[in-house]
C-alpha positions in Angstrom: 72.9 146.4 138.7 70.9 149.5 138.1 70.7 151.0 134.8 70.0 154.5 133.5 67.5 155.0 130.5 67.9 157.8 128.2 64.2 158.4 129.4 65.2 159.6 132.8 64.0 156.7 134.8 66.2 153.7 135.7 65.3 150.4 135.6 64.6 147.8 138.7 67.9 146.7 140.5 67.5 143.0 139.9 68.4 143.6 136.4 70.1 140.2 135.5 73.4 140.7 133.3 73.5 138.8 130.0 76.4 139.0 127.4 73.3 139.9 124.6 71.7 143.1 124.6 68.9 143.4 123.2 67.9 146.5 120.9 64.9 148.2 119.4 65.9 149.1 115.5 67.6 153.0 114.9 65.0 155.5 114.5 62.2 153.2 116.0 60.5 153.4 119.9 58.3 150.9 121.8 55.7 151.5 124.5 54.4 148.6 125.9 51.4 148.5 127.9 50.6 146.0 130.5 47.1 144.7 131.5 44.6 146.9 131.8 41.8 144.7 132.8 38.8 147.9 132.5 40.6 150.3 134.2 40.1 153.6 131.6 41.3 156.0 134.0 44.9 154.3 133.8 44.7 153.2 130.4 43.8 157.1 129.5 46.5 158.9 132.2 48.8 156.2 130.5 48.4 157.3 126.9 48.6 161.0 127.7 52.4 159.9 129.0 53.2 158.4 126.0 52.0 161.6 124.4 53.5 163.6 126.1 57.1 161.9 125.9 56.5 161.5 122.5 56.2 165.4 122.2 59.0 166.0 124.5 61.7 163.2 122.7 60.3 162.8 118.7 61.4 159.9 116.6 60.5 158.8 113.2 58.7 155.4 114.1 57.1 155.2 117.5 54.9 151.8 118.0 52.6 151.0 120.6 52.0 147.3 121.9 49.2 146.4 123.9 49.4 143.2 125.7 46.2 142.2 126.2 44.1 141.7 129.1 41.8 144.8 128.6 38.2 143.4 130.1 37.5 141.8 132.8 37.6 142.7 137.4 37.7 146.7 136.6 34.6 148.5 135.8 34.8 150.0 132.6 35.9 147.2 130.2 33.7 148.3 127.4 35.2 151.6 127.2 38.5 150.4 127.9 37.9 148.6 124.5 36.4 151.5 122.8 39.7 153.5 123.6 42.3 151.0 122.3 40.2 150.3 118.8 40.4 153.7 118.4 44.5 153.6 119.3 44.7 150.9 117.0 43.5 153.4 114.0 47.4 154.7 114.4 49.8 153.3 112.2 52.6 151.2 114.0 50.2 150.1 117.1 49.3 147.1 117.5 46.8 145.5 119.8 47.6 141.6 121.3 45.1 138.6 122.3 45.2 138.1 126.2 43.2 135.0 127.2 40.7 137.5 128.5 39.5 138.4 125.3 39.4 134.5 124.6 37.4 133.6 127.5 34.7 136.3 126.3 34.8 134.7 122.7 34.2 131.3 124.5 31.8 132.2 127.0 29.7 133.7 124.1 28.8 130.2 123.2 29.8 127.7 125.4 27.4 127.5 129.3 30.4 126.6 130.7 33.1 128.6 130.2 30.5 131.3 130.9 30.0 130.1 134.1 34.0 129.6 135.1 34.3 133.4 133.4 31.6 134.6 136.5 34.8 133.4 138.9 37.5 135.9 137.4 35.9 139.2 136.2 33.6 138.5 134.0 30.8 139.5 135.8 32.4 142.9 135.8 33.0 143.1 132.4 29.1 142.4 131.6 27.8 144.8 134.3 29.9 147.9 132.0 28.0 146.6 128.6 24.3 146.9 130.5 24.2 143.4 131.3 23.4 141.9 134.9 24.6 138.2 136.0 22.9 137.8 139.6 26.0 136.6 142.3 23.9 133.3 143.0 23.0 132.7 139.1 21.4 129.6 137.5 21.6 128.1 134.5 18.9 130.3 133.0 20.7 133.0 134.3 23.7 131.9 132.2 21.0 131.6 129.1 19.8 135.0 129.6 23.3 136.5 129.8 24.5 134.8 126.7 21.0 136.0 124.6 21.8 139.5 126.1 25.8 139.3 124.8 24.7 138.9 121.3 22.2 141.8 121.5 24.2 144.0 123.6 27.9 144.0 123.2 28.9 145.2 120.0 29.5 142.9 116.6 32.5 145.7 116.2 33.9 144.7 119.6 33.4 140.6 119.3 35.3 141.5 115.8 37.9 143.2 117.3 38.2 140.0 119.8 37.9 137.7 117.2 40.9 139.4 115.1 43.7 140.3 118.1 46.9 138.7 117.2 49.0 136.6 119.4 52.6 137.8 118.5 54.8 140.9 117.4 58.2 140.9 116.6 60.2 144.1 117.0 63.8 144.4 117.1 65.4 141.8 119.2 61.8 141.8 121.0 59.3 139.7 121.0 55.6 140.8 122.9 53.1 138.4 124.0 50.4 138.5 126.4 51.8 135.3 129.0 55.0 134.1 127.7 56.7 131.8 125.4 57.1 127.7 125.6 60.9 127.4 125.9 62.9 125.3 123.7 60.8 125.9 121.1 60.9 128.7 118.4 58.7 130.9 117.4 56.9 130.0 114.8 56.1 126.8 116.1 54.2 128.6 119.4 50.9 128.0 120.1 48.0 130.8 120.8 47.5 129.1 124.0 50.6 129.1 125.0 51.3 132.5 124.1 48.3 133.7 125.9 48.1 131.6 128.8 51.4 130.0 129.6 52.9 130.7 133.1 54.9 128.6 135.6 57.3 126.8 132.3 58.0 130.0 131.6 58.4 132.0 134.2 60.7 129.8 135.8 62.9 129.2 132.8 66.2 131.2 133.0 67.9 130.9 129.4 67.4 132.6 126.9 64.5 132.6 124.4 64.8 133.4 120.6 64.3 137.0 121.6 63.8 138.8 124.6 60.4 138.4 125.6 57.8 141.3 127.1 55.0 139.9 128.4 51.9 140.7 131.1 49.3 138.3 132.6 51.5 137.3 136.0 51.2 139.9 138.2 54.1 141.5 140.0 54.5 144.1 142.5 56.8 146.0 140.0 58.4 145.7 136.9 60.2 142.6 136.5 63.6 143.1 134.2 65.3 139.7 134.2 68.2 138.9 131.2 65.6 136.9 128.7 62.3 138.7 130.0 60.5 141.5 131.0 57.3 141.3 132.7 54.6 144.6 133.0 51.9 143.1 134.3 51.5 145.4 137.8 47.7 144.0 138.6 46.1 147.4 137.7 43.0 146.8 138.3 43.7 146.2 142.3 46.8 148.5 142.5 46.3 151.1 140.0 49.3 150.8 138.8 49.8 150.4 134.8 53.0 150.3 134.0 54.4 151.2 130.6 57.9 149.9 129.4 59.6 152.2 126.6 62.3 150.7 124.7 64.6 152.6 122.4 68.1 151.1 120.9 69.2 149.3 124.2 67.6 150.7 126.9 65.0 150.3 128.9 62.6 152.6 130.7 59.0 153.5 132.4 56.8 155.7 132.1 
């Protein structure tokens, strides 16, 4: 069935029914923010909505997740990291590991996963910190990019990868960047699940610990099924980033 938010916008059809309804605490908001993957022209018309709303329908505690996924295939990854550090300064937002920002971690020392990370945006995400990777590179290529990581991305940004968390509990929610292992609770799930888990969960239909908001699959549109909701709309090809705002039981978008 379809549902009407208090936000003016209703939710997708497929809404499943469940006999537990998640809700966000009284006097609290969420906006969740789906993968961004360098787009800072969504990531900055997406924060001016959240503004904006905010303006329009106050509340004591607003917080502000960001699921990860901010480098990588769109062009401005650096500044797409510059923008949600500074976000982060806020209290109550909170910015999650996708397994983006652990590839870049990896690829920073290990020839390897640098190469693999040429394959799936990283190459993209280099070319907006000043650093070129030729299409056909070599492996001094790969040496050359690595030297040039360390001299040209910022020690604050390789901090802010290095510190990301994997989890955050609000409410009868539960955010990640890719999902959750099922039959297992949460304190015993791994980063790399958390961050790059998807077929287990995806096609697992009961229900988790808590309701689970999550990115890193993309979908055409929001998906709103009865133990997950997924916000992942592949920005950086559609430019669509979708922003899911959660206050007491209901569910909206900006």
């Amino acid at each position: 069935m379809s549902r009407i938010s208090a936000f003016g916008a209703s939710t997708p059809s497929d809404l499943a029914a469940s006999a537990f309804n998640p809700a966000i605490p009284e006097g609290e908001r969420v906006y969740a923010i789906g993968d961004i993957h360098g787009r800072l022209d969504l990531l900055t018309a997406t924060l001016d909505k959240i503004d904006a709303h905010f303006a329009a329908h106050p509340i004591e505690t607003p917080h502000e997740v960001f699921l990860g996924d901010y480098i990588d295939r769109g062009p401005r990854s650096r500044e797409v990291i510059d923008a949600v550090m500074a976000r982060a300064q806020r209290p109550n937002v909170v910015a999650l590991s996708g397994n983006h920002e652990e590839i870049i971690l990896r690829a920073s020392r290990e020839p390897d996963v640098f190469a693999d990370w040429m394959g799936y945006g990283g190459r993209e995400a280099l070319l907006s910190y000043g650093i070129h990777v030729p299409a056909n590179f070599r492996r001094r290529d790969i040496e050359t990019a690595m030297t040039q990581m360390r001299e040209k991305i910022p020690a604050e940004h390789f901090a802010f990868f290095e510190g990301l968390p994997a989890m955050r509990l609000i409410g009868d929610y539960v955010f990640v960047h890719a999902g959750l292992r099922p039959r297992v609770e949460l304190a015993k799930q791994t980063r790399r699940d958390v961050m790059w888990i998807r077929q287990e969960f995806l096609s697992y239909r009961a229900a988790f610990p808590r309701k689970v908001v999550h990115g890193h699959t993309p979908v055409t549109r929001p998906e709103v099924l009865a133990n997950r909701i997924n916000i992942d709309t592949g920005a950086y090809v559609t430019g669509n980033l979708t922003c899911v705002v959660l206050e007491g039981e209901q569910v909206g978008f900006l």
